[in-house]
C-alpha positions, 0 to 999 in steps of 0.5 A, spaced: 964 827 871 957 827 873 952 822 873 949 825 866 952 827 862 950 825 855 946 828 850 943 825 844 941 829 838 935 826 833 930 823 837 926 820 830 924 813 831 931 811 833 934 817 836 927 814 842 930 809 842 937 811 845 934 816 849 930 810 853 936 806 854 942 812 857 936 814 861 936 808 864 942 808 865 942 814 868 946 818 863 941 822 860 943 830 861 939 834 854 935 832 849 936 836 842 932 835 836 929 841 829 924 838 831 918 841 836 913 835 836 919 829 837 922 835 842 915 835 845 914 827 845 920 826 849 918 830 854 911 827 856 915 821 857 921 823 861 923 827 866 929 831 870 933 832 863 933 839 859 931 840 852 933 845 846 933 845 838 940 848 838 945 843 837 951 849 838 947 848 845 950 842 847 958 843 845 957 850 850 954 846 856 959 844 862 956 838 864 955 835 857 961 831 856 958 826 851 954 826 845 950 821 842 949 823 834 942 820 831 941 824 825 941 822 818 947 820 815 949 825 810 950 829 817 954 825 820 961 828 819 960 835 819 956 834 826 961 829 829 967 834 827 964 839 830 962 835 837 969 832 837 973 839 835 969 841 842 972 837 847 966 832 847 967 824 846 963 823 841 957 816 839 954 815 831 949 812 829 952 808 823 956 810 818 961 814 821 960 818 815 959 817 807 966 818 805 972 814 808 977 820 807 972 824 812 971 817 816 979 818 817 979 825 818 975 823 824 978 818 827 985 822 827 982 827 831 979 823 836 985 820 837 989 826 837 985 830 843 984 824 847 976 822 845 972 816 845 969 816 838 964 810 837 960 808 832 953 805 832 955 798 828 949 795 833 950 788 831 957 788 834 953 788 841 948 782 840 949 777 845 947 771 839 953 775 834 957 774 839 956 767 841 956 765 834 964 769 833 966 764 840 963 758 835 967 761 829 973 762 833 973 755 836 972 752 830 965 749 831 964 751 823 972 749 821 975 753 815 970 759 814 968 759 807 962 763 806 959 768 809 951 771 806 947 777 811 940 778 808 937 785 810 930 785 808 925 790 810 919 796 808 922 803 809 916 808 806 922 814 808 927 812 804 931 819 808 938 816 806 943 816 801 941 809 799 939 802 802 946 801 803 949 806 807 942 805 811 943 798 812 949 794 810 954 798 815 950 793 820 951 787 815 959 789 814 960 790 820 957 784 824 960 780 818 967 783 819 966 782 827 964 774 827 970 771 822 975 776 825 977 778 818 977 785 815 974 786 808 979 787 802 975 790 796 968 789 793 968 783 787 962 786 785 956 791 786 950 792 783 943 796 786 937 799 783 931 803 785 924 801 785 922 808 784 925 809 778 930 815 781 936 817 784 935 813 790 937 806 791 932 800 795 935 795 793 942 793 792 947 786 792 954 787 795 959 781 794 966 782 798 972 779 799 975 778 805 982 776 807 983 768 808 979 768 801 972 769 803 967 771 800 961 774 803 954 776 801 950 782 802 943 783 801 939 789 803 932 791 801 927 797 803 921 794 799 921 787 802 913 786 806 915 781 810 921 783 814 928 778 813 934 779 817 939 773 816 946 771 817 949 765 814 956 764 816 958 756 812 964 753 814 968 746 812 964 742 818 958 746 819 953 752 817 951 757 822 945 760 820 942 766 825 935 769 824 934 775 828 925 775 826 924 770 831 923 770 838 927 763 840 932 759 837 935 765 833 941 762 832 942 755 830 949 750 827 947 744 821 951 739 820 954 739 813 956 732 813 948 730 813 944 729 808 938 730 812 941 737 815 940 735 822 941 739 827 947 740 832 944 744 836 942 751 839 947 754 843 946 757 849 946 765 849 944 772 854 937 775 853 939 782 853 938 787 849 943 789 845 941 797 845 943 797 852 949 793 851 952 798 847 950 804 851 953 802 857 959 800 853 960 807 851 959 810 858 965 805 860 969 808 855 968 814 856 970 813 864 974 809 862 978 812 856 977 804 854 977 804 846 971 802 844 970 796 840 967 800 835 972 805 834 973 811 829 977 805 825 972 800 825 967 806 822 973 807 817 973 800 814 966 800 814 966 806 810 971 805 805 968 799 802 961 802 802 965 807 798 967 802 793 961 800 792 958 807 790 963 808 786 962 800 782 954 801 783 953 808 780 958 809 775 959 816 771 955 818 776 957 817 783 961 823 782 955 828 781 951 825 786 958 825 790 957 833 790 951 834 792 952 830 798 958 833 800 955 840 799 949 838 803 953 835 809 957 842 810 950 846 809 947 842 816 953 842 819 950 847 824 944 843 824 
């Protein structure tokens, strides 16, 4: 296998980011995008990789042995299908896909022919994640009792099904990572959009994980001053990380305190998590090491986003269904 040998399709705000980060690390073969302008921009910035607008391009190129899909969500499992039925391994942006029977689907055939199949779950890579799940796995906490992750920004595209399947798979699954628990079902779900349409920028998720946890989320694509919380309480102490600031992101207060003094601000790497992720992708792929966001992770993620729509919308979840099913074939080819 050669040194470059991704391609990363969808190169919007996000998509630049990957292309940055597997460019560093040398990885970078081809750039894909409809779009000539971002096509445009990405090559005044970086050299020695090939463009096209084709994504067909990328499934017939030899030397392409992996593909980085950054495209909207309703995309996800006609382009991950068809990269994966290629014989190329395969990394999403999250969701997986917007329905779990689709997210099975792909997981069953990532695993059948081989392929590393990762999903974009971010926040699994954040140094200060990871070191609060050392603290809840030691027992810093005590018995987890609670869990909230607020999700709070202004998004003037709102180019996705909702906040929910834009936000909460990041919430979902950094909740599920930190406690070591897998979610059981939706307790409650309620959404609504401030535009007055179809398309919800607000929506509030209680879940129930197993040991009898109940964890909170709350998403926002209208919210001016930018809130990314989570709270994680325990029998002993409260966790609380705050990815706005710059330092002491993550700190333990002391539930025995009135005062709520403070235990202390533990100690974690400063490396991007983007970086984190994308060289935990080229591993797997040289590796055949299953990714810690796996096809499966995606899938449980998914189901319980699933349930959600399902409680949120009611009568109507099954005509928004269609025409979102119909949608994702028709740009499959995308």
């Amino acid at each position: 296998m050669t040194d470059k040998f991704v391609a990363i399709t969808g190169c919007g705000l996000w998509g630049r980011n990957l292309v940055r980060n597997f460019y560093s690390l040398g990885a970078l073969h081809t750039v894909c995008d409809l779009d000539f302008e971002n096509l445009k921009l990405i090559k005044n910035t970086y050299e020695d990789i090939h463009f096209t607008s084709d994504f067909d391009n990328l499934l017939t190129t030899e030397e392409i042995k992996a593909i980085v899909i950054a495209t909207p969500s309703h995309t996800h499992y006609g382009m991950v299908k068809k990269a994966l039925l290629a014989g190329k391994h395969v990394y999403v942006e999250k969701p997986i896909a917007t329905r779990a029977q689709e997210a099975k689907e792909l997981s069953k055939i990532a695993q059948e022919n081989n392929l590393t199949l990762m999903v974009g779950h971010l926040l699994l890579y954040h140094p200060a994640v990871n070191r609060l799940k050392e603290l809840v796995q030691a027992g810093v906490l005590g018995e987890i009792t609670y869990a909230q992750s607020d999700r709070l920004n202004v998004n003037y595209f709102k180019n996705d099904r909702s906040v929910m399947w834009d936000l909460a798979p990041h919430d979902l699954s950094m909740v599920s990572y930190v406690l070591g628990k897998d979610p059981i079902n939706v307790k409650a779900a309620v959404g609504c959009s401030s535009d007055k349409n179809n398309i919800m920028d607000i929506v509030h998720l209680d879940i129930n994980f197993e040991g009898d946890v109940l964890a909170h989320i709350s998403d926002s694509w209208i919210t001016p001053a930018k809130h990314v919380r989570l709270l994680v309480r325990g029998t002993k102490a409260t966790a609380i990380l705050d990815d706005t600031v710059q330092e002491n992101k993550l700190v333990i207060y002391d539930n025995l305190s009135s005062t709520n003094k403070h235990v202390e601000y533990p100690d974690y790497l400063e490396i991007e998590p983007l970086k984190l992720e994308c060289q935990h992708f080229i591993t797997c792929v040289k590796t055949g090491q299953t990714p810690r966001t796996d096809g499966q992770n995606g899938y449980k993620v998914v189901k319980i986003l699933e349930e959600a729509d399902r409680i949120m919308l009611g009568q109507k979840y099954d005509e928004l269904e269609k025409i979102q099913f119909s949608s994702s074939r028709s740009k499959a080819h995308l």
